[in-house]
Structures are given as C-alpha cells and as structure tokens.
C-alpha positions, 0 to 999 in steps of 0.5 A, spaced: 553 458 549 546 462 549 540 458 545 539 463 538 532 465 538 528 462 532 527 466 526 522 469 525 518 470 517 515 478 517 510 480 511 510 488 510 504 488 505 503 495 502 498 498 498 499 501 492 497 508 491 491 506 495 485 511 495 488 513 488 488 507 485 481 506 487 479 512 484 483 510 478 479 503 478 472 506 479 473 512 474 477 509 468 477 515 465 483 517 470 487 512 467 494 514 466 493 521 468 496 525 475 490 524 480 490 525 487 485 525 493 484 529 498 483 537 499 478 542 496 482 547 491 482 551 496 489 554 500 486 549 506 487 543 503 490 537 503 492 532 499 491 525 502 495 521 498 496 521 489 498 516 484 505 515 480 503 520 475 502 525 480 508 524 483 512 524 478 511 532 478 514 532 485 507 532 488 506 528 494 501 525 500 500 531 505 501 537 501 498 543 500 492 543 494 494 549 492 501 547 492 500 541 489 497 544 483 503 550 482 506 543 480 502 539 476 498 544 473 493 538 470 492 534 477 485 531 478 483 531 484 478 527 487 474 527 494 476 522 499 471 516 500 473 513 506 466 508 506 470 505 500 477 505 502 474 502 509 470 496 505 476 495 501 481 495 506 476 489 510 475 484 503 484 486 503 484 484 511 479 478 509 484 475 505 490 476 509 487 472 515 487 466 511 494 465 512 495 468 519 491 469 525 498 474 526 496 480 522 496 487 525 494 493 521 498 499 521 492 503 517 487 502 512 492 500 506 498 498 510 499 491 515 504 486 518 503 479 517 507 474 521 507 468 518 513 464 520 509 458 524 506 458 516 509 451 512 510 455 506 516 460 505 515 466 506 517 469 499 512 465 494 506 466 500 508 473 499 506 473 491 499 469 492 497 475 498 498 479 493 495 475 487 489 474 490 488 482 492 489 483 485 484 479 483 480 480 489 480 487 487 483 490 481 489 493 486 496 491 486 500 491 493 508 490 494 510 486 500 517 486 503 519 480 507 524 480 513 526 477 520 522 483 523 517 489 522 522 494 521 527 489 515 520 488 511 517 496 512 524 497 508 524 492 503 517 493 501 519 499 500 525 496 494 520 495 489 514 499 489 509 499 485 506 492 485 513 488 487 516 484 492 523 484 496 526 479 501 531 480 506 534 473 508 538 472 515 
C-alpha cells in the first residue's frame, strides 16, 4: 500500500470589498450607500471594484461607468488610491506572516496562506487573522480553509462578506 501524503491546512484570506471598503472607512458619510471605485463617468471607464451596496443593483467590478450608473442611478464613484490600498495591503501582509512564513499573495486584497506546520487548527487561527485585521484596520476579510488552494478559494467564497468556511478532508 502507497504511503497517504500528509494533510495539508490552506487559508484562503480575502478581503472584502477592499478598496471600496477603504473608501467607506475614510470617508464615513458613504456609509450605507452604493459606492464603487475606479473609472471617471465618462463611457471609457471602468470600475475597479464596488461595495454590497452596489452590487445589489447588479453593478459589479470591471464595468463600464456608464453602465454602472444605468443601473444604480445614485452609485458614488470614487477615484482609486492605489498608495493606500498598497499601504493597507503590507499592514495586512505584516499580520499574516506572523502565523506563517507560507503566504503567497494573490494581489492586493487577496492571499494563500499555508499553515499546516502551525500548532493551532486551521479554523480558530482563521478567525484570529481576520480579527486582527479587523482591528488592525477597521476592514473585514473572509477566509476559507481547505486541504488546498483551489478548496479554500471556493470555501472563502461560501460566507461572504466578513465570515469563514472549512472544508474538512
């Protein structure tokens, strides 16, 4: 009989609404209202991203302005600052490697973290990332937590925004 290769514990940690949710942070009169980021309102451009607010209109990263605004008439549209989502995505990273010396960042908001050789479970140390970024920087992230990338991409998925899902072997 073939040896089992050993279990392995993926952390998929993933930002929610990340530049929207910043915008929202520093600007807390948009609290509560359809915001997006990104392109001018003119018919070139595009947004970067937008928060549940937003999305509940049907509007969604990558569309066009114009488009955006046919569907969610009062979307407030914010230019990007990609110095401080750079700065918020290293104070995020920062608090990852403190658990692992294993985190591959995906982009900006988004990254892998391989904690299997970590002595705690994968599950509670999931919800201590998260409530250290929280109070880190006023931002919720969702995790999933799988034997590998792709199971913890899908699992993070499950319980957007600001939760967690595990898929257990």
């Amino acid at each position: 009989m073939a040896p089992q290769p050993e279990s392995r514990a993926i952390i998929h940690l993933d930002m929610d609404c990340f530049y929207a949710a910043i915008e929202v942070r520093d600007q807390p009169s948009l609290k509560g209202k359809p915001v997006a980021v990104g392109g001018t309102r003119d018919r070139r451009g595009v947004l970067t991203t937008c928060n549940y607010e937003a999305r509940e209109f049907g509007v969604r990263s990558a569309m066009p302005t114009f488009m955006a605004l046919q569907r969610c008439p009062k979307l407030i549209i914010v230019p990007t600052r990609f110095d401080v989502y750079r700065r918020e995505s290293a104070v995020i990273r920062e608090i990852l490697y403190r658990f692992t010396p294993l985190v591959e960042p995906v982009s900006l908001d988004e990254a892998y973290l391989d904690v299997t050789a970590h002595p705690g479970a994968p599950g509670p140390l999931a919800q201590i990332i998260r409530g250290l970024i929280l109070r880190k920087t006023k931002l919720t992230a969702s995790a999933g937590i799988g034997p590998n990338k792709l199971i913890a991409k899908i699992a993070s998925d499950m319980k957007k925004p600001n939760g967690q899902f595990e898929v257990i072997e």
